[in-house]
C-alpha positions in Angstrom: 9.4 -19.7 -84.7 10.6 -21.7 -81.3 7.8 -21.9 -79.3 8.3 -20.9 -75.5 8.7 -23.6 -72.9 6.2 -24.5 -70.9 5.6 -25.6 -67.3 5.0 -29.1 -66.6 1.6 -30.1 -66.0 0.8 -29.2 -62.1 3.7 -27.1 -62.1 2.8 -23.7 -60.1 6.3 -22.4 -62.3 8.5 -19.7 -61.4 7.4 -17.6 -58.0 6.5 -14.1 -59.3 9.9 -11.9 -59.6 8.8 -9.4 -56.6 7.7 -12.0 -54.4 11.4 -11.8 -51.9 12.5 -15.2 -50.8 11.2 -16.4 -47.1 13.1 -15.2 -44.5 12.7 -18.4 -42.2 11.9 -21.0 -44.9 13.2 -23.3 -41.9 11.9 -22.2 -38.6 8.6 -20.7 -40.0 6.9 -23.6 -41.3 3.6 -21.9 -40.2 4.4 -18.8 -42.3 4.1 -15.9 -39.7 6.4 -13.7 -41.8 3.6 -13.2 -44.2 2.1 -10.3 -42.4 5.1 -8.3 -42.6 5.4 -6.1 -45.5 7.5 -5.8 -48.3 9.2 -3.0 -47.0 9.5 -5.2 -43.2 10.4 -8.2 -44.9 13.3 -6.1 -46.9 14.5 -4.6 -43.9 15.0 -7.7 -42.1 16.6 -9.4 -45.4 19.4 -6.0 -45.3 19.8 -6.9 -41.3 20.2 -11.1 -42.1 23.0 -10.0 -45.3 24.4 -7.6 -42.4 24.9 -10.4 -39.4 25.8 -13.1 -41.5 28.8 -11.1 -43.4 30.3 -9.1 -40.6 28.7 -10.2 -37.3 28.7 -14.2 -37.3 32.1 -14.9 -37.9 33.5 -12.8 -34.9 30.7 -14.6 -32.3 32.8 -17.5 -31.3 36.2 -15.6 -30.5 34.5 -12.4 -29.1 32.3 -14.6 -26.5 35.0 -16.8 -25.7 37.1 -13.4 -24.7 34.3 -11.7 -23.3 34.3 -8.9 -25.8 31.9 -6.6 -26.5 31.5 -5.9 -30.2 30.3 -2.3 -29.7 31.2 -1.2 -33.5 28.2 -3.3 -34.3 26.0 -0.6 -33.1 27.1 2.0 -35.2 26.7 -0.6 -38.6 23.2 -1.2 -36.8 22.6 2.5 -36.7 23.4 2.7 -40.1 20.9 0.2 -41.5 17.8 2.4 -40.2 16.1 -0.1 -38.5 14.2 1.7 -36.8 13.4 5.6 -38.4 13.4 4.2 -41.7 10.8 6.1 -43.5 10.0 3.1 -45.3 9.0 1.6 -42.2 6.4 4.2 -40.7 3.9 4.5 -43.0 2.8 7.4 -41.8 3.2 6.5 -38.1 5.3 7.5 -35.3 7.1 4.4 -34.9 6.9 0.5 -36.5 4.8 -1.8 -36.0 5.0 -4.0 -33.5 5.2 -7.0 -35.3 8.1 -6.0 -37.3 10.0 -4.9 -34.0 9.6 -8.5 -33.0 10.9 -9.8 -36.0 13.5 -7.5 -35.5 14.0 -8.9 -32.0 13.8 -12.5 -33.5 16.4 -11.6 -36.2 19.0 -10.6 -34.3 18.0 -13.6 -31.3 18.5 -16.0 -33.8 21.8 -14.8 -34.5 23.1 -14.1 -30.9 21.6 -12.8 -27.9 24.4 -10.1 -27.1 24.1 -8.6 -29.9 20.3 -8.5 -29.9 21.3 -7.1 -26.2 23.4 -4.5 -27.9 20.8 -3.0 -29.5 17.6 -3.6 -27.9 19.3 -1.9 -24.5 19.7 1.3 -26.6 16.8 1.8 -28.9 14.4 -0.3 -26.9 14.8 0.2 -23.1 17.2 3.7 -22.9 15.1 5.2 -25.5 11.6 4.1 -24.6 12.2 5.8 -20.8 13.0 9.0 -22.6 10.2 8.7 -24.9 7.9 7.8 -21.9 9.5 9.7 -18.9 10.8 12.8 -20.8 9.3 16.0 -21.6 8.6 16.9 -24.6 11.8 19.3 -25.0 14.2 16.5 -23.3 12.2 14.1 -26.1 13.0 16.6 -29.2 16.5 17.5 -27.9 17.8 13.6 -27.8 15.7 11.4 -29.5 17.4 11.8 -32.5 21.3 11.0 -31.3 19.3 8.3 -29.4 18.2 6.7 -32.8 21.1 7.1 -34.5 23.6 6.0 -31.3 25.4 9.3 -31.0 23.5 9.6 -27.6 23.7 6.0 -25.6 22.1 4.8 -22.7 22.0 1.8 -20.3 19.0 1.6 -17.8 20.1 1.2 -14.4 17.0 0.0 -11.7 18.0 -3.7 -10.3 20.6 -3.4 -7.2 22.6 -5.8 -5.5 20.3 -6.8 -3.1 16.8 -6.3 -5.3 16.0 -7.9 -8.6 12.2 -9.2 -8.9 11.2 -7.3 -5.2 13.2 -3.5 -6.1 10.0 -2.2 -6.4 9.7 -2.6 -2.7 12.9 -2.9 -1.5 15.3 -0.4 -3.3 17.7 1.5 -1.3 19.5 4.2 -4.3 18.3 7.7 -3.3 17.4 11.0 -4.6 18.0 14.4 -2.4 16.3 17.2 -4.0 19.5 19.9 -3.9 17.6 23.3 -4.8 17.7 22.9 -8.8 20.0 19.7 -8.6 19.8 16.6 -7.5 22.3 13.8 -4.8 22.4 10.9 -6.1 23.4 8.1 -3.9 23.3 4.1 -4.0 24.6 1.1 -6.0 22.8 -0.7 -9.1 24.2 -4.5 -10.3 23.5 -5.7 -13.9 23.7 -2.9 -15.5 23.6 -4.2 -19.0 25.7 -1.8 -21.8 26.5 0.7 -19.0 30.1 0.2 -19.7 29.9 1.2 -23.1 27.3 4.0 -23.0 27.5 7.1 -22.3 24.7 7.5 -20.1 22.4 5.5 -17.9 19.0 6.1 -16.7 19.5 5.8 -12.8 16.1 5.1 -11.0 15.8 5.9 -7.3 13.4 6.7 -4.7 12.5 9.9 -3.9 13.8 11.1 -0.3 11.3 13.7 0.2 7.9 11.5 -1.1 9.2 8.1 -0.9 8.2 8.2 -4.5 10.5 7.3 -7.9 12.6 9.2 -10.0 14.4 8.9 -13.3 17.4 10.8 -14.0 19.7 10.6 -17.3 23.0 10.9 -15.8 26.3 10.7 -17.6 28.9 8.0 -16.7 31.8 10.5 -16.6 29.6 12.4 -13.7 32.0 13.1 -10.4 30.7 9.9 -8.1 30.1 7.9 -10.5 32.4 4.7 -10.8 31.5 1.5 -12.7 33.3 -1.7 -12.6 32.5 -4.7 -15.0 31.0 -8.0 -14.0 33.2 -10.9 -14.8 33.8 -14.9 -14.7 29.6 -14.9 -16.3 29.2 -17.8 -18.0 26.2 -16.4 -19.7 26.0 -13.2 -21.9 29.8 -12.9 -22.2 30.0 -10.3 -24.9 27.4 -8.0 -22.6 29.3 -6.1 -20.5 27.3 -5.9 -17.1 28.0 -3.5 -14.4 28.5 -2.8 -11.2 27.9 1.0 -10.7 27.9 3.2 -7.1 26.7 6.5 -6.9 28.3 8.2 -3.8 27.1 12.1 -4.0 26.7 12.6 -7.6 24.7 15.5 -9.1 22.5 15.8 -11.1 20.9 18.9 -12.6 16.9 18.6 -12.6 16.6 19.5 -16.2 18.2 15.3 -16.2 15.3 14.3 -14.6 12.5 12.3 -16.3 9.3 14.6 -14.9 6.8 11.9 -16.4 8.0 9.2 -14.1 7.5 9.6 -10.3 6.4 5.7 -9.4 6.9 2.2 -10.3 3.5 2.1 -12.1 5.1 5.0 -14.3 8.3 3.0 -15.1 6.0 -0.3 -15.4 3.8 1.9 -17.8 7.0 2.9 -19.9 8.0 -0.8 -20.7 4.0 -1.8 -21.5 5.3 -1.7 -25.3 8.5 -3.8 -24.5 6.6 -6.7 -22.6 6.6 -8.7 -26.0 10.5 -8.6 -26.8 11.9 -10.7 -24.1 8.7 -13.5 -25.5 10.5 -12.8 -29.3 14.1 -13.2 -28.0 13.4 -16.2 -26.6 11.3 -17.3 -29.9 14.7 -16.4 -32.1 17.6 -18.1 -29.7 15.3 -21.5 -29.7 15.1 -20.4 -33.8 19.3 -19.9 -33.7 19.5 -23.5 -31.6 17.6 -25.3 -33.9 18.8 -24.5 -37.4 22.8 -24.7 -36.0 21.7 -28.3 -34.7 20.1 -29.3 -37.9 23.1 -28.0 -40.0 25.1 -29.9 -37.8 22.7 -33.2 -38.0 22.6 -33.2 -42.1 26.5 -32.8 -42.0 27.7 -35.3 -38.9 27.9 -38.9 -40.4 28.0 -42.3 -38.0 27.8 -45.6 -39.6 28.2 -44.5 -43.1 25.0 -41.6 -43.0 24.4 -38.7 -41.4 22.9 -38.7 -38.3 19.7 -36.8 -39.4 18.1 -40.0 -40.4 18.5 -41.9 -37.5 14.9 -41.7 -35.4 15.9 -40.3 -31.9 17.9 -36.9 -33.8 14.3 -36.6 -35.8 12.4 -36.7 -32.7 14.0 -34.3 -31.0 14.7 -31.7 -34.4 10.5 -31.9 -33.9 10.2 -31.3 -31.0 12.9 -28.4 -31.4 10.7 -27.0 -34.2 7.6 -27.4 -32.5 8.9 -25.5 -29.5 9.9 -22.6 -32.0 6.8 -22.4 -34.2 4.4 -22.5 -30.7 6.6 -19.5 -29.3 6.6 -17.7 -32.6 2.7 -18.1 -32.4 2.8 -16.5 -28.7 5.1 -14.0 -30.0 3.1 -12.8 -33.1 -0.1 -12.8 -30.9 1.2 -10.6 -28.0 3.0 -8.1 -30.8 -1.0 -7.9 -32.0 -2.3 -7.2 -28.6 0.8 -4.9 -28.0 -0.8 -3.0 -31.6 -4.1 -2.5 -30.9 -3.5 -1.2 -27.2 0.4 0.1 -26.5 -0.1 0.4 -23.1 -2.2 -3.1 -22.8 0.4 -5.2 -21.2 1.2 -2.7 -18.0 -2.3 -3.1 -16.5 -5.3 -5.9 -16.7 -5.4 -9.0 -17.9 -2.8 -8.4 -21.0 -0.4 -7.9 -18.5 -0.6 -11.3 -17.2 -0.9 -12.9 -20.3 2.3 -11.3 -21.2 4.3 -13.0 -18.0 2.5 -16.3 -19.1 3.9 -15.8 -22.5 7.2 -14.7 -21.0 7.4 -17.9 -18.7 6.0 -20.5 -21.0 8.4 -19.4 -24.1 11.6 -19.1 -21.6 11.0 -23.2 -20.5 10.5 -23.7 -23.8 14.1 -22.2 -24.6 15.5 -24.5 -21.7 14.3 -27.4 -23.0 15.2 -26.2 -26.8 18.7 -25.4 -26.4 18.8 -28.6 -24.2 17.5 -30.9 -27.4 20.2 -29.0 -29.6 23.0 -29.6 -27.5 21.9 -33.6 -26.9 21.9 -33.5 -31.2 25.1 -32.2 -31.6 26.5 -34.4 -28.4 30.2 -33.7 -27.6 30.7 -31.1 -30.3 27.7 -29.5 -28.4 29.9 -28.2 -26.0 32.3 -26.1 -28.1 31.7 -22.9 -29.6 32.1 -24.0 -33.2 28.7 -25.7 -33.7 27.2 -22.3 -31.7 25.3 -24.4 -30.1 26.7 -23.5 -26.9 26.6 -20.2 -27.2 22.9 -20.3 -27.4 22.9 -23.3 -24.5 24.7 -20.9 -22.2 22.9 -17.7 -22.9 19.7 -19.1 -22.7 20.2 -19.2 -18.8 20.3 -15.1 -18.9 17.5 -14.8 -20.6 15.1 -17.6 -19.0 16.0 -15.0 -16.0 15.9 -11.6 -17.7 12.2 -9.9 -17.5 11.5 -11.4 -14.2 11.9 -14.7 -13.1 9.5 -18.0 -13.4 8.8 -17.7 -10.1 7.6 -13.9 -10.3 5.7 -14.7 -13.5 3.9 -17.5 -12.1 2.7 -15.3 -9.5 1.4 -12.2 -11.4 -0.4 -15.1 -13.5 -1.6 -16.4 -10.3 -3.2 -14.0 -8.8 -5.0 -13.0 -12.0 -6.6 -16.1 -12.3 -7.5 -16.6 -8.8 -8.1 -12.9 -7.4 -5.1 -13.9 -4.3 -1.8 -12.1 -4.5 0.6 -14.7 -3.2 3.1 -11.8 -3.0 2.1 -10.9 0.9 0.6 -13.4 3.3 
């Protein structure tokens, strides 16, 4: 009888046949995915089968056109990425850390589409889920999940970005049992494409805040699309005024009447600008070391000159130290939801927001050096991420803002007022 093979001495042999393969075998040298679970880990292997078929080979033409590929959320919608039952394990929601990976996932493949759906099931959603009542919550969270209902959130204006807290100028007229809506809102991500958007104005009558869920067909309403952005191209931004539209109050939020309710509503999303930017330096880095193994110059290819190996490190570096920031601030995010709104998490959350954005600038800036004239053409990617780097090193606040709220929480002076 043939005796069985055996493994060579020192051979660990075959991995065992459940183990799934790594899902970042190249950018996760540090193995951060290990905490997922099987049941994360297959999720995310479903999502990377899903983008690479249908979803990459349409990125080049579609940003080049400024197209938005809005089938893809409905495909999303499909995979359950979110309600899966799989994925609650007998919670309420995922965990944290798997939403980042989530985040990461579709980062790494492009940032528009990562816009796409993040816009719908992370910021629409989470205002209804924090701002709603519990009958507005039970009546649309469903069609919310599954894209039948979709949202845009509309709070920065032309004139107020970082300071609209202070500054904003869209009003709210109580009407008896409706509401007048009136003002203008700029960079209004998805609005164009959604059905609704969550229109945040101060409250004539308090000087307070309030949310509404108003549709986009609403009389008043008119929307025009940003154009010539040489960033985000596939999202559509808007433009939208409000000149006397109504609003029933049984559209308004009742759980948010200030900024400190609207800053408490996005405690839980602090962590997913730090994991996009993680995933686009991810994207950068494995496009430009493809390219590196494949470009030849004098007879090899250029991955084994020195200067291209020094800066794939320092690429990887850059992408293993945000992941680290990322997987840390998911934890915090875990074992306290509403941690980064208020305290010291919160400002550890702006300093992992600004230190992971410059690390994207000077990541996507390595890649495109590696790749050198083919760097700036959409064929390599590269570019793509290059370009929309520049949205998102500005999205969440801006270095300057972040440095601040840091700032004063290490030296008890707020350098926001003299």
């Amino acid at each position: 009888m043939a005796m069985p093979e055996q493994a060579p001495v020192g051979s660990e042999g075959p991995p065992p046949v459940d183990e799934p393969a790594p899902l970042y075998p190249v950018s996760d040298p540090f193995g951060y995915e290990r905490a997922l679970t099987a049941a994360e880990r297959g999720k995310l292997h479903r999502l990377r089968s899903y983008l690479d078929a249908e979803v990459r080979p349409l990125l080049a033409e579609h940003w080049e056109q400024a197209r938005c590929p809005v089938h893809v959320r409905t495909d999303l919608a499909d995979l359950r990425l979110h309600d899966d039952p799989a994925l609650l394990a007998g919670g309420s929601a995922p965990r944290p850390l798997y939403l980042g990976f989530r985040s990461f996932e579709l980062a790494r493949t492009d940032l528009s589409v990562a816009m796409l759906y993040s816009g719908q099931v992370g910021m629409f959603r989470t205002l209804v889920l924090e701002g709603g009542s519990p009958e507005q919550i039970e009546r649309w969270d469903d069609d919310i999940v599954g894209f039948r209902m979709t949202g845009a959130f509309a709070l920065t204006e032309p004139g107020h970005g970082s300071d609209v807290a202070r500054g904003m100028e869209t009003t709210a007229e109580r009407r008896g049992t409706s509401w007048r809506l009136d003002g203008r809102k700029r960079w209004i991500g998805n609005a164009t494409v959604s059905g609704h958007v969550v229109v945040v104005a101060r409250n004539a009558s308090d000087g307070g805040v309030a949310a509404f869920v108003v549709p986009t067909s609403a009389p008043g309403l008119s929307m025009r699309t940003i154009e010539r952005k040489t960033s985000l191209r596939m999202v559509h931004n808007a433009d939208i005024t409000l000149a006397g539209v109504h609003v029933d109050d049984t559209l308004r939020l009742p759980r948010i009447t200030t900024f400190a309710d609207v800053n408490r509503a996005f405690g839980t999303l602090r962590a997913d600008v730090v994991w996009l930017a993680a995933g686009l330096q991810a994207g950068a880095y494995e496009a430009a070391l493809r390219y590196a193994g494949e470009r030849e110059q004098f007879g090899r290819p250029i991955a084994g000159f020195q200067l291209v190996q020094d800066k794939l490190v320092r690429m990887l570096g850059n992408v293993v130290a945000s992941l680290g920031v990322a997987v840390r601030l998911s934890e915090v995010v875990d074992e306290d939801p509403a941690a980064t709104s208020t305290g010291s998490a919160s400002s550890a959350a702006s300093l992992a927001k600004l230190w992971t954005a410059d690390r994207l600038r000077e990541t996507v800036a390595l890649a495109r050096e590696t790749v050198g004239g083919e760097g700036i053409t959409l064929d390599t990617d590269v570019s793509r991420f290059f370009a929309d780097a520049e949205a998102l090193y500005t999205y969440e606040g801006t270095r300057e803002v972040n440095t601040l709220i840091v700032g004063r929480a290490i030296t008890g002076l707020s350098a926001f007022t003299r």
